[in-house]
C-alpha positions in Angstrom: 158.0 23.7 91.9 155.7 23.6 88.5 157.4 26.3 87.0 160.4 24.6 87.8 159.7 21.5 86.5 158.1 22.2 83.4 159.3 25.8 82.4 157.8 29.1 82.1 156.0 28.3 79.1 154.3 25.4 79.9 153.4 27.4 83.1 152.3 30.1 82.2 150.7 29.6 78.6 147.5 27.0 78.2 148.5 25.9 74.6 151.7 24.6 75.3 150.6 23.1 78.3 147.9 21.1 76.5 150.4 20.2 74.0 152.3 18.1 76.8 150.1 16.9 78.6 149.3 13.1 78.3 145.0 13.4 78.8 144.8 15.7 76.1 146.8 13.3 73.8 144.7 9.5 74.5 143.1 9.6 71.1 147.1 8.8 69.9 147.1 5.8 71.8 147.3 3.0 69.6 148.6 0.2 71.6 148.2 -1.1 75.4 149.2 0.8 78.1 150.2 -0.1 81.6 149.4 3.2 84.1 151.1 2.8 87.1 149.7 5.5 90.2 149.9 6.5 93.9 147.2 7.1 95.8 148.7 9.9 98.0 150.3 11.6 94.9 150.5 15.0 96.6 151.5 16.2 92.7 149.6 14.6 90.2 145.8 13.4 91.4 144.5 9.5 90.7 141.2 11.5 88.9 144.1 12.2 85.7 144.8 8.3 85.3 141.0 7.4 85.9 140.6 10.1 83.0 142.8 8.1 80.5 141.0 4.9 81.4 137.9 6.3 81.2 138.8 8.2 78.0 140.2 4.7 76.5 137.0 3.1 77.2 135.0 5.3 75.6 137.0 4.9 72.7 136.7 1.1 72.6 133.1 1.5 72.8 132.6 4.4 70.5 134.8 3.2 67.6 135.1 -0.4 68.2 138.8 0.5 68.6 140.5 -2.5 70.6 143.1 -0.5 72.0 142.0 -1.2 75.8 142.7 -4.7 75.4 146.0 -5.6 76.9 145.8 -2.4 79.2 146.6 -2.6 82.6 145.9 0.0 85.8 148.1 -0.7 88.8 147.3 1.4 91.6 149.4 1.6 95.1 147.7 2.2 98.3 150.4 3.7 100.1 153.0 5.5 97.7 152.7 8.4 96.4 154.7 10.5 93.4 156.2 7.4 92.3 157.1 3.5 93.9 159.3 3.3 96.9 158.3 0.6 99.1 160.6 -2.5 98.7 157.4 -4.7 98.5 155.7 -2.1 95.8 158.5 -1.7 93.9 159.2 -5.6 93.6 155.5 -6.2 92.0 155.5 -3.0 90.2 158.5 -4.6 88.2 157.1 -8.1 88.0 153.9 -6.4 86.5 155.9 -4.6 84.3 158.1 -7.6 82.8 155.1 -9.6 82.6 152.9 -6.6 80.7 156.2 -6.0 78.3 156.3 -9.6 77.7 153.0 -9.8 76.4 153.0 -6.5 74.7 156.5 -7.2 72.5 155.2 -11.3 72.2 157.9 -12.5 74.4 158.1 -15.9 76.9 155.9 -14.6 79.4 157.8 -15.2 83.3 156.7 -16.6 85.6 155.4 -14.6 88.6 158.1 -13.3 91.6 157.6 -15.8 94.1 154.6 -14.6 96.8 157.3 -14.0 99.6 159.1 -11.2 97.7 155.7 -9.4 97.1 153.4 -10.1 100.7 152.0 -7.2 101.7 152.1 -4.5 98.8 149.4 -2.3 98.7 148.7 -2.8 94.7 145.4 -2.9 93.5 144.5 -4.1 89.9 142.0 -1.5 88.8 139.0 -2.6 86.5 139.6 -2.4 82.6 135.9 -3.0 81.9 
């Protein structure tokens, strides 16, 4: 499936997997970030999205680099390699809008009503 997915170069040769993959890239970020994870990702473990957190905090702290502020971690108790569940997917996208209208200084919406969202499994991870 990996080969598959990302070639035989990026397989098979350290180097040019480094060069795409996201952890080995944070110190690029320069503006918020919204991670959005799975719990029972059978392909990509939660540990990789702590690492950017983690990595983005200790650049806040180190540097006095305010990139972390305005980040948001979103993490789904029940989904896996991606969002499926009607309930997960509808605040998945309310997040989003809300996170892109702060980001790009937009009207922020207002929040999807409770009864389109009841019961999702989302848990709004800790930015400090």
């Amino acid at each position: 499936y990996k080969r598959k997915l990302w070639g035989d170069e990026v397989f098979s040769n350290e180097a040019a997997a480094r060069a795409v993959s996201p952890i080995f890239h944070v110190s690029n970020i320069a503006r918020p970030v919204m991670l959005v994870h799975g719990e029972d990702d059978p392909r990509v473990p939660m540990s990789h999205s702590d690492r950017v957190i983690d990595d983005l905090k200790r650049r806040s702290k180190d540097k006095g680099n305010h990139c972390l502020s305005g980040c948001e971690y979103i993490t789904f108790a029940d989904e896996g390699h991606g969002v499926r569940k009607e309930k997960n997917i509808l605040y998945m996208y309310d997040k989003v809008e809300q996170f892109l209208c702060r980001q790009l200084d937009l009207p922020v919406v207002a929040n999807l009503e409770e009864c389109w969202t009841h019961g999702n499994s989302a848990t709004i991870r800790d930015m400090d």
